[in-house]
C-alpha positions in Angstrom: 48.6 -19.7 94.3 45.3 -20.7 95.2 44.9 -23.9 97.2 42.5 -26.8 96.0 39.6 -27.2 98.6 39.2 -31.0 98.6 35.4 -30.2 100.2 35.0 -28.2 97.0 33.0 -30.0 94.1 35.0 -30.3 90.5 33.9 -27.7 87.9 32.1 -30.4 85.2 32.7 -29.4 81.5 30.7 -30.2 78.7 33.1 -32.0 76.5 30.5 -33.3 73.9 31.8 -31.4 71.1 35.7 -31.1 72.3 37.9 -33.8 71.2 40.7 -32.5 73.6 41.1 -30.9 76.8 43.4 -29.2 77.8 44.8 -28.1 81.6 45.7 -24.5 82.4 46.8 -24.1 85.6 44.3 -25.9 87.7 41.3 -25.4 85.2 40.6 -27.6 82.6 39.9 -25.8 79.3 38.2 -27.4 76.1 40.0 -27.3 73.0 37.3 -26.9 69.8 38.7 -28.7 66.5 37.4 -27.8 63.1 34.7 -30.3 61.6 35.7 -33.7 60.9 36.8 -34.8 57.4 33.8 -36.2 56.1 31.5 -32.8 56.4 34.6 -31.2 54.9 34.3 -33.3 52.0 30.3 -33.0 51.7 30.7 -29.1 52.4 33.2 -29.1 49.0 31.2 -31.5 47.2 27.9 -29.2 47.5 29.9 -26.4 46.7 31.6 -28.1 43.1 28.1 -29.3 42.4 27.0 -25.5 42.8 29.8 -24.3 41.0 28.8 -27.2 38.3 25.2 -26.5 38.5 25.6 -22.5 37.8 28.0 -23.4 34.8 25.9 -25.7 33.0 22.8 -22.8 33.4 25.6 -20.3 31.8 26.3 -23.0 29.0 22.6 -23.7 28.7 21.8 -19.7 28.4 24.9 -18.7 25.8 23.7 -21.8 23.7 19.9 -19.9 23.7 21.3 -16.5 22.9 23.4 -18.0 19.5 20.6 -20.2 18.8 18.3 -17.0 18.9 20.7 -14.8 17.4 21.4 -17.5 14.4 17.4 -17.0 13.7 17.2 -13.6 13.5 20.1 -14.0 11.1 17.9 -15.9 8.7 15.0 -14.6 8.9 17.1 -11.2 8.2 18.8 -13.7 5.5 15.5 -14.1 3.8 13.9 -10.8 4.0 17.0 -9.3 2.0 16.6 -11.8 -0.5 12.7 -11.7 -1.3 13.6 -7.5 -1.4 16.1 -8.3 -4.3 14.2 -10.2 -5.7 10.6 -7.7 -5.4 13.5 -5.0 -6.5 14.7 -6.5 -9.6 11.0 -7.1 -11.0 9.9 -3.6 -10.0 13.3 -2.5 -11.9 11.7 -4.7 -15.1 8.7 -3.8 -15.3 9.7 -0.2 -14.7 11.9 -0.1 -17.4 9.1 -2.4 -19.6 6.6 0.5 -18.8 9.4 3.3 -20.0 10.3 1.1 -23.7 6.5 0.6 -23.9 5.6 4.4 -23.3 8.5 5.7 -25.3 7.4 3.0 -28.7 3.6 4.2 -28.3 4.8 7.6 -29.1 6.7 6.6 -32.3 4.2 4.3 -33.6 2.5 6.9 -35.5 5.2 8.2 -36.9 6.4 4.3 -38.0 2.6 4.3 -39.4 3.2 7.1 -41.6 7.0 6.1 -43.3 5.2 2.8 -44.0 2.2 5.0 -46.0 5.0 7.3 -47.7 6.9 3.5 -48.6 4.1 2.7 -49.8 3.0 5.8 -52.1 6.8 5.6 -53.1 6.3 2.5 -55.2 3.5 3.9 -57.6 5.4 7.5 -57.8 6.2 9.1 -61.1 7.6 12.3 -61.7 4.8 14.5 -60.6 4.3 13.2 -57.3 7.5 14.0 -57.0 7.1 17.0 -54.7 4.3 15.3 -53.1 6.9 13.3 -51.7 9.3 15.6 -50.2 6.4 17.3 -48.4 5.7 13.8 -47.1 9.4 13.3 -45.9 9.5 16.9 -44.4 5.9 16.4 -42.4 7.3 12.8 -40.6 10.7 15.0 -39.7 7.8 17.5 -37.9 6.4 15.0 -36.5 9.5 13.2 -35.4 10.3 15.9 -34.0 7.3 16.7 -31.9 7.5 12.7 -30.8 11.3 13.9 -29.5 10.0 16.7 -27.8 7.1 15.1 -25.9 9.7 12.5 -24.2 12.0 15.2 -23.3 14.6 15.0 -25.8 16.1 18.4 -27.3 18.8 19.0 -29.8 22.0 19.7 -29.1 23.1 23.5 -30.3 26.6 22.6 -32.5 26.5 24.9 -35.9 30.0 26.3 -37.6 31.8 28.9 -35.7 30.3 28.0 -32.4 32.8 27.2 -29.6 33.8 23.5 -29.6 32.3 21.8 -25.9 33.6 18.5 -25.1 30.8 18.0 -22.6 28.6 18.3 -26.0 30.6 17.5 -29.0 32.7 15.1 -30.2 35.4 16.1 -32.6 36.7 13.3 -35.3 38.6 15.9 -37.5 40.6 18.7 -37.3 41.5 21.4 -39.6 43.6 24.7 -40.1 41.3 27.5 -41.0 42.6 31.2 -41.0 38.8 32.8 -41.2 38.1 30.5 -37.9 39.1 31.0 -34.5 41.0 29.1 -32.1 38.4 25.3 -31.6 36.0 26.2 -33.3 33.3 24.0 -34.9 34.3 23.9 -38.5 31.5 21.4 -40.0 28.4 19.5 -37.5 28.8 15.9 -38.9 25.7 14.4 -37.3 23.2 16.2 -34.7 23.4 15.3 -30.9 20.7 15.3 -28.2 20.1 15.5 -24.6 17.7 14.0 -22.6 16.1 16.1 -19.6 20.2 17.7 -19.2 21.4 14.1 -19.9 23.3 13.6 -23.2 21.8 10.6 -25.1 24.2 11.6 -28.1 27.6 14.0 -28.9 27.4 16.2 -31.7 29.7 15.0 -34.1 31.9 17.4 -35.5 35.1 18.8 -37.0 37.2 21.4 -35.5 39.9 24.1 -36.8 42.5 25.5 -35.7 
């Protein structure tokens, strides 16, 4: 071991931030001790207040997005609601527009029944005939009115295959001289619309 020179000068340490020395061998060596308490304490304390701080701005944010998102909801809301509404009255007058369109075209025809009405009251036997041409010109003419919007007759005479997609059978009857559903006798007339039926052909049907 190495002797101590008493002529030697001691080896001076800077203890200022030691709390503890301690001797190995013949050299004293400083000991280092983690920070006191109280910067320990303001160390966590800014930390929790960081921690607090970046919670409340994550709080504050969600609380923007579901206020932002509860807008767009209404506006949303409202849009659909002035659209059923602008739909519905575009659905009236539409249909207004079809009634009035579809009344215009028959209002010549009501014009005429009301003359032939009319004529009927003063009628004797001659003007008999005059009449039934009358009657037979407004069925033209009703006809023509059926034609312009579209609206054909329905093909159903006897012998003719029955079709329940076009007829509608309210009798049935046993006839040897007619085949298997046929139509036996067309009870009132049916019509289609532009392929839609508006009415069956009413009929009855043998065998």
């Amino acid at each position: 071991m190495k002797k101590h020179d008493e002529n030697e000068e001691p080896i001076e340490l800077n203890t200022e931030n030691e709390e503890e020395v301690v001797l190995d061998g013949d050299v004293e060596v400083p000991v280092t001790f983690p920070e006191d308490d109280a910067e320990a304490e303001d160390a966590a304390a800014g930390d929790l207040e960081e921690a607090e701080a970046s919670e409340e701005t994550e709080e504050n944010k969600t609380a923007a997005e579901l206020a932002e998102l509860k807008d767009r909801y209404m506006r949303l809301l409202a849009e659909y609601d002035n659209f059923r509404r602008r739909t519905q009255k575009e659905k009236e007058a539409l249909y207004l527009d079809s009634v009035a369109e579809v009344v215009k075209e028959w209002l010549p025809l009501v014009d005429d029944i009301e003359r032939a009405v009319a004529s009927s009251e003063n009628m004797d036997e001659t003007s008999v005939e005059k009449v039934a041409e009358g009657i037979k010109l407004i069925g033209k003419q009703a006809g023509s009115v059926l034609a312009k919007l579209g609206v054909e007759e329905i093909e159903g005479k006897e012998g003719e295959t029955f079709d329940p997609n076009l007829h509608e059978a309210v009798m049935h009857v046993e006839d040897d001289s007619l085949g298997e559903q046929q139509i036996a006798q067309v009870f009132q007339k049916g019509y289609t619309c532009k392929g839609k039926v508006i009415r069956h052909t009413v009929v009855k049907v043998a065998n």
